[in-house]
C-alpha positions as a Markdown table, in Angstrom:
| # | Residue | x | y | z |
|---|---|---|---|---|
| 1 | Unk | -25.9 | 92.1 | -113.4 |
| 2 | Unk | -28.1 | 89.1 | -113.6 |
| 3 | Unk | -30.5 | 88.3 | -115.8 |
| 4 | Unk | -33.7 | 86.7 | -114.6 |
| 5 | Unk | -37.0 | 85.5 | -115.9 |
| 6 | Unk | -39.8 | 83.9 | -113.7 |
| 7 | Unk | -42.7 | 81.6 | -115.3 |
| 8 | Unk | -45.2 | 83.1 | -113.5 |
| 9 | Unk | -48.6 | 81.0 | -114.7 |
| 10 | Unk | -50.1 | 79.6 | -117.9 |
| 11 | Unk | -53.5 | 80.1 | -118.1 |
| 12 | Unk | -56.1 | 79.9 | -121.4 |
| 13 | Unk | -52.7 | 79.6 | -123.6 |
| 14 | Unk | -51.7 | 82.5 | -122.1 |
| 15 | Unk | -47.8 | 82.9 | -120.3 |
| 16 | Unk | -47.6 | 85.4 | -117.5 |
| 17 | Unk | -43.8 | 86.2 | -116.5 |
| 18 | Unk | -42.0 | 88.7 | -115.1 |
| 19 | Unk | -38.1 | 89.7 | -115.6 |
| 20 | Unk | -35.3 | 91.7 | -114.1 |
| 21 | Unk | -32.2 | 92.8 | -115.9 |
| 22 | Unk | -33.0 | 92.5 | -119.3 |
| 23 | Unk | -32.7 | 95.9 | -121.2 |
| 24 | Unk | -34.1 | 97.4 | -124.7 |
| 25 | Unk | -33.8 | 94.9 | -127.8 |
| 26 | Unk | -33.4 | 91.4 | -125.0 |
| 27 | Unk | -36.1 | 89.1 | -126.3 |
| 28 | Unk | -37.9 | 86.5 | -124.7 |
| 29 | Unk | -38.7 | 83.3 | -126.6 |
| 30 | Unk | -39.9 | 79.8 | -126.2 |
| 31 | Unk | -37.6 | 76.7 | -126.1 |
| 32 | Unk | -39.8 | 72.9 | -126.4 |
| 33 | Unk | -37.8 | 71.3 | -123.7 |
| 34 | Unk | -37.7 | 67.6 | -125.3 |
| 35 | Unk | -36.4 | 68.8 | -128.5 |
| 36 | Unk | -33.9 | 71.8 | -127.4 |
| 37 | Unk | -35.8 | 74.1 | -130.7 |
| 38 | Unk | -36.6 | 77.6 | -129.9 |
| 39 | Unk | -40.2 | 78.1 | -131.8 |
| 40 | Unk | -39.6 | 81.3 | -134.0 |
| 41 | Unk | -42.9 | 82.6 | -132.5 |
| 42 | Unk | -43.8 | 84.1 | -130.2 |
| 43 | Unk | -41.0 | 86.1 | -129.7 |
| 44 | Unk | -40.8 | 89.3 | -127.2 |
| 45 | Unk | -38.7 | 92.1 | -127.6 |
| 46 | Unk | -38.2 | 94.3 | -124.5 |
| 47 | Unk | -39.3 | 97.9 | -125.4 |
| 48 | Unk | -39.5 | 99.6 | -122.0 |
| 49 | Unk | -36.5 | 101.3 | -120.9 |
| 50 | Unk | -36.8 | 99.8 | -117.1 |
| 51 | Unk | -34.8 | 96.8 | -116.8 |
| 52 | Unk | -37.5 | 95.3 | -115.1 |
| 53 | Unk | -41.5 | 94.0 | -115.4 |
| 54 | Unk | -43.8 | 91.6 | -116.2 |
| 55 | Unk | -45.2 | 90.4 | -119.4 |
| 56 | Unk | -47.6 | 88.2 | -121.2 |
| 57 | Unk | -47.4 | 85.8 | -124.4 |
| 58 | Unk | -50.3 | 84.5 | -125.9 |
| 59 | Unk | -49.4 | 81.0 | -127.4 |
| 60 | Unk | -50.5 | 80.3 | -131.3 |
| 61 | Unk | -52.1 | 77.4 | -132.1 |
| 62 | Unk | -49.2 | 76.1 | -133.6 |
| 63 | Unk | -47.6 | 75.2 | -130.2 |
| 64 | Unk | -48.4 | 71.6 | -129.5 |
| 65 | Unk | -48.5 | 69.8 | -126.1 |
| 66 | Unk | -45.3 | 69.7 | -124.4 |
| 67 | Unk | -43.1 | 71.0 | -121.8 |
| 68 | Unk | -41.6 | 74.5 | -122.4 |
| 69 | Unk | -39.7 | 77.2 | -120.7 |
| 70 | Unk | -39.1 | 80.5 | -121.5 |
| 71 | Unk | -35.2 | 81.6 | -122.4 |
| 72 | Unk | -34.2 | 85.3 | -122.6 |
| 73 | Unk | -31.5 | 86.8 | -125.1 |
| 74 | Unk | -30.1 | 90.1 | -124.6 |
| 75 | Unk | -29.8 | 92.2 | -127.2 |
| 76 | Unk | -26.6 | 90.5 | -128.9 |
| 77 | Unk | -28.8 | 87.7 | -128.9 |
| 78 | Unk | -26.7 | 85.8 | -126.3 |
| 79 | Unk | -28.5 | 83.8 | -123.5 |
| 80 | Unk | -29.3 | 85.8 | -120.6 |
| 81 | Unk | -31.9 | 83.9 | -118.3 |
| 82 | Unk | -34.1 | 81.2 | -118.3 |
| 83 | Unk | -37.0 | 80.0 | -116.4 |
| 84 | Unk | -38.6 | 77.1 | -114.5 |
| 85 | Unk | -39.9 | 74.5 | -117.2 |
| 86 | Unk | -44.1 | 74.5 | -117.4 |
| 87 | Unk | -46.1 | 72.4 | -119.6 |
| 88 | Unk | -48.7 | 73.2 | -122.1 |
| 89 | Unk | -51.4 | 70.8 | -122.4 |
């Protein structure tokens, strides 16, 4: 069963996304694509029992311009998915 996580839109700071596979305790989290760091926030635990559905991060002021992408860990904290790179400006 693969693991997938689709970048949906950015909008006022605001990451809409959806998933498929990921079950109770993945996490989503974003990676800064020049330096390889995965910020420590924001972070996304999957709650909902479905292995599927959407989602939405609101980005702290402490991410700065850059490009991005969203990487999802399952819950052993092992990658599962990631998504299209998208840039925050």
């Amino acid at each position: 069963m693969n693991a997938i996580i689709n970048f949906i839109e950015l909008e006022n700071r605001v990451i809409s996304a959806t998933y498929r596979n990921l079950m109770v305790k993945a996490k989503v989290v974003l990676v800064d694509k020049t330096s390889g760091e995965q910020l420590s926030d924001p972070v996304i635990t999957i709650a909902s029992p479905v292995p599927s559905g959407s989602l939405r991060i609101r980005l702290p002021d402490s991410v700065k311009p850059g490009t991005y992408f969203l990487k999802a860990l399952n819950g052993h904290g092992d990658y599962a998915a990631q998504s299209v790179e998208f840039h925050v400006s």
